[in-house]
C-alpha positions in Angstrom: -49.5 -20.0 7.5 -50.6 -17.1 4.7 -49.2 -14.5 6.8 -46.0 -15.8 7.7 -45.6 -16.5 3.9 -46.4 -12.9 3.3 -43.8 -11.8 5.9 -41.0 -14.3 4.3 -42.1 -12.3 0.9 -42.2 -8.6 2.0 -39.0 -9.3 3.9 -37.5 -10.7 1.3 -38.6 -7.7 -1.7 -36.7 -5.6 1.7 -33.8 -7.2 1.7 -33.6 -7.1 -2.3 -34.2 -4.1 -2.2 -32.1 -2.8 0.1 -29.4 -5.1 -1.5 -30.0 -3.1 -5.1 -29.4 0.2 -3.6 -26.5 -0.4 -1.2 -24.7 -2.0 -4.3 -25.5 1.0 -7.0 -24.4 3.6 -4.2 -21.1 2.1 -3.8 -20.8 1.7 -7.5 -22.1 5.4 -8.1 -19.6 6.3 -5.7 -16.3 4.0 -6.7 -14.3 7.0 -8.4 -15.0 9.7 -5.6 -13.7 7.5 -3.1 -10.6 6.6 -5.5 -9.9 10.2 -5.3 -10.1 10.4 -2.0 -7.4 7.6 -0.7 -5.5 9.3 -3.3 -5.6 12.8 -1.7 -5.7 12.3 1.6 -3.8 8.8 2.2 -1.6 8.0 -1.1 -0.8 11.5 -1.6 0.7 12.5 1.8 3.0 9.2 2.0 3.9 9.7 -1.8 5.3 13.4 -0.4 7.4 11.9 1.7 9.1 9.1 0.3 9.5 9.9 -3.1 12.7 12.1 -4.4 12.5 15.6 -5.8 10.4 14.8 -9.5 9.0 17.0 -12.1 6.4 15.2 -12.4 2.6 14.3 -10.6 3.3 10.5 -9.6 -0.5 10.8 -8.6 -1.4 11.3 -12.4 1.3 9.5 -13.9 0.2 6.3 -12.1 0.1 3.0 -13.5 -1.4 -0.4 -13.1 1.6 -3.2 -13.5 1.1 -7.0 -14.1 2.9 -8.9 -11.6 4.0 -12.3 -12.8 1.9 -14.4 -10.8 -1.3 -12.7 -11.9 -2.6 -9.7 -10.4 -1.5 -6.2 -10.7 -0.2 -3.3 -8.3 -0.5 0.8 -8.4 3.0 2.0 -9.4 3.8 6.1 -8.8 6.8 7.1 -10.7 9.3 10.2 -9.6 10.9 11.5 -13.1 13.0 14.1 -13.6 13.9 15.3 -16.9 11.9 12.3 -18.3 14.1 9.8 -16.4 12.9 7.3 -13.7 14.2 8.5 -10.4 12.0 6.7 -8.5 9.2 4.6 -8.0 6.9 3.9 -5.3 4.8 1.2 -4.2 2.6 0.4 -1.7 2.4 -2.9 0.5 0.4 -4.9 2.9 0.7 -7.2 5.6 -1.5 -8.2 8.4 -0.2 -6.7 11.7 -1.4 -6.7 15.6 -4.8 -4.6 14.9 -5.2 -5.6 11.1 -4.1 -4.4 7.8 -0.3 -2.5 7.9 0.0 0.0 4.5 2.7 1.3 3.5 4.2 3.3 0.3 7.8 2.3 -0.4 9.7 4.0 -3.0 12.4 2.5 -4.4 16.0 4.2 -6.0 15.6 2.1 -9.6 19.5 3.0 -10.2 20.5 1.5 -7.4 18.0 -1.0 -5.9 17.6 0.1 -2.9 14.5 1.2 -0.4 15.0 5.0 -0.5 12.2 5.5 2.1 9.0 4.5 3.7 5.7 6.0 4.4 3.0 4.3 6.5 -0.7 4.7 4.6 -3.0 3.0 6.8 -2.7 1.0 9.7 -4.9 -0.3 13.1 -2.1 -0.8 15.5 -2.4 0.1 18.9 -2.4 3.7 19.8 1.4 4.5 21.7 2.6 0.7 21.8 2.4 -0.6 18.2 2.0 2.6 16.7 6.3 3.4 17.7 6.7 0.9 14.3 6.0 4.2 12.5 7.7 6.9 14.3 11.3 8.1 12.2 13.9 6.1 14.4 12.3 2.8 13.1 11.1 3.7 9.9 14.7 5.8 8.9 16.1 1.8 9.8 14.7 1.6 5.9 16.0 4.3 4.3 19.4 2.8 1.6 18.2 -1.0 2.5 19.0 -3.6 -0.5 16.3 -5.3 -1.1 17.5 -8.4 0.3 17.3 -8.9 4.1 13.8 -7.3 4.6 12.8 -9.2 7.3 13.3 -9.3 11.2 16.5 -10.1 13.1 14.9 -13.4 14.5 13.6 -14.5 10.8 17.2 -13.9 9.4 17.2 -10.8 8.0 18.3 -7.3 9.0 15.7 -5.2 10.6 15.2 -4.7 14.4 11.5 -5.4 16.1 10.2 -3.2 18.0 10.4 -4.1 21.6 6.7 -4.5 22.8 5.5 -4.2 18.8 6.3 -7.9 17.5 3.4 -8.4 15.7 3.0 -4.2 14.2 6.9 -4.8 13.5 6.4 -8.0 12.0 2.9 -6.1 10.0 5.5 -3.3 8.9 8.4 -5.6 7.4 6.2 -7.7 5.4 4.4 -4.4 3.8 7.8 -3.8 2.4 9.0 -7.0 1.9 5.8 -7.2 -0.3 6.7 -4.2 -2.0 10.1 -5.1 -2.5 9.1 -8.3 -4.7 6.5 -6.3 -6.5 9.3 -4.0 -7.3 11.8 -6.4 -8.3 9.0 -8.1 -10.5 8.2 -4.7 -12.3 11.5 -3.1 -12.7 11.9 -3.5 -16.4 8.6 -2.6 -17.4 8.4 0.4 -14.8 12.0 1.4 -17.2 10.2 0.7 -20.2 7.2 2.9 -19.1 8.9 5.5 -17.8 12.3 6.2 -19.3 12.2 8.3 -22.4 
């Protein structure tokens, strides 16, 4: 009986242990990895989908209260101190997981200006043609209404094959698309000088 106690306690001081240090390497390592989803996933979508700015959107970054509680990333595009555009990124569960994408969004006009997929699990040639530029340029001048799929009532074509990853890729930007809306005057009251 004493040494199966003893083995319940030196596992346990293990675990503990083990526990402590997993959770202070993560912690010690929160802002590197920050940076790097920045760089190498944010950064490259942000390229694409924003419009011509004078500005770093990466730097200028901001963290915006959404009305029902919570907050979202938002990566302005200004120009001469002006709010050309703004991008934000949504999710939405699709056929292999998670769907990301960055949306930006023409403020003067309310519009999706373009789409940029982030992240994403989808299968590899079969849900993966939700992101090639015939389905994603299907977003490019959209009103923010209608952001759904033809068989839900709104505007947007599945992908034949790629229900589910075309079902993951409108509710991103559906989800941005509210978040937007919700922000848009304190985005102009941020941003506009």
């Amino acid at each position: 009986m004493r040494e199966i106690l003893k083995m319940i306690v030196v596992l346990s001081l293990i675990g503990t242990a083990s526990g402590f240090v997993l959770a202070s390497l993560k912690e010690a390592t929160r802002t590197r990895i920050e940076e790097q989803v920045l760089t190498f996933v944010q950064g490259p979508a942000l390229a694409v989908v924003l419009p011509a700015h004078d500005n770093n959107p990466i730097a200028d970054r901001r963290k915006l209260a959404l009305p029902g509680g919570g907050e979202i990333t938002a990566y302005p595009a200004l120009k001469g101190g002006r709010l050309e555009g703004l991008a934000l990124e949504g999710h939405s569960p699709g056929y292999g997981g998670q769907v990301g994408v960055m949306v930006a969004f023409d403020p003067g006009k309310d519009v999706v200006s373009a789409i940029g997929v982030t992240t994403h699990s989808e299968t590899p040639g079969l849900g993966t043609r939700v992101f090639q530029p015939a389905v994603t340029d299907r977003y490019k001048n959209h009103p923010l209404t209608g952001l759904d799929l033809k068989k839900n009532g709104g505007d947007i074509d599945a992908v034949s094959g790629a229900t589910y990853s075309s079902t993951g890729m409108v509710g991103a930007v559906r989800q941005a698309a509210e978040a937007y809306a919700a922000i848009k005057p304190a985005a102009l009251a941020a941003w506009n000088r």
